[in-house]
C-alpha positions in Angstrom: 17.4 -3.2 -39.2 14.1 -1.6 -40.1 12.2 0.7 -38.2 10.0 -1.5 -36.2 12.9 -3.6 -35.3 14.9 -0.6 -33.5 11.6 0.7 -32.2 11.1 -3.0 -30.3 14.8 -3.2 -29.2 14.6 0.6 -27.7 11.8 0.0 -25.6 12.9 -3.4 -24.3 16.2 -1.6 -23.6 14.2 1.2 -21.5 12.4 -1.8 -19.9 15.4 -3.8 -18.6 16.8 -0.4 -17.2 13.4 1.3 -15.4 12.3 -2.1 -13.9 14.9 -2.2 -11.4 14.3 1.2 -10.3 10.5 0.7 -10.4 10.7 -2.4 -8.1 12.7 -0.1 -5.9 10.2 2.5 -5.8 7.8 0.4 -4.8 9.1 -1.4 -2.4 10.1 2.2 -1.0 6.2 3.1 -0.7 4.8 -0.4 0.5 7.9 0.3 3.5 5.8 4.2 4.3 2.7 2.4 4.3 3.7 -0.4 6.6 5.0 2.3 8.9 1.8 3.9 8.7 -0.5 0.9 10.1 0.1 1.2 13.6 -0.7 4.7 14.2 -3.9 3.8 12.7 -4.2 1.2 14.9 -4.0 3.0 17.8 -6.1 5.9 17.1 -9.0 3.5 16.9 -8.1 1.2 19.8 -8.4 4.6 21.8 -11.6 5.1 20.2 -12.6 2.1 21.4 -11.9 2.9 25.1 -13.6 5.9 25.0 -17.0 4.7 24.3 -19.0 4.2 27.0 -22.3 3.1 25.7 -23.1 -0.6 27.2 -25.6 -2.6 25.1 -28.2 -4.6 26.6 -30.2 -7.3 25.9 -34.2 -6.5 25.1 -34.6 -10.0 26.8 -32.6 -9.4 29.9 -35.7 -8.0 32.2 
């Protein structure tokens, strides 16, 4: 085998072993941001509560 050859073969070899892992990993962080969501959620439903401004209508007398 030349050079490029066993170059190729290494790196398709580091492929097939990382991808698992990396799949893994990511599915690990999309699980901590799916966790994360509803904390955001409620902070601004609060936020929402808390305002007291009423909007009128300019054509309301």
């Amino acid at each position: 085998m030349n050079e490029k050859t066993k170059k190729a073969l290494f790196f398709i070899f580091l492929l097939i072993l990382t991808g698992p892992f990396a799949l893994l990993w990511l599915a690990a962080t999309m699980w901590k941001e799916r966790e994360k969501e509803p904390e955001i959620i409620l902070e601004t439903e609060e936020k929402e509560e808390k305002d007291e401004f009423e909007w009128k209508s300019i054509w309301e007398g």
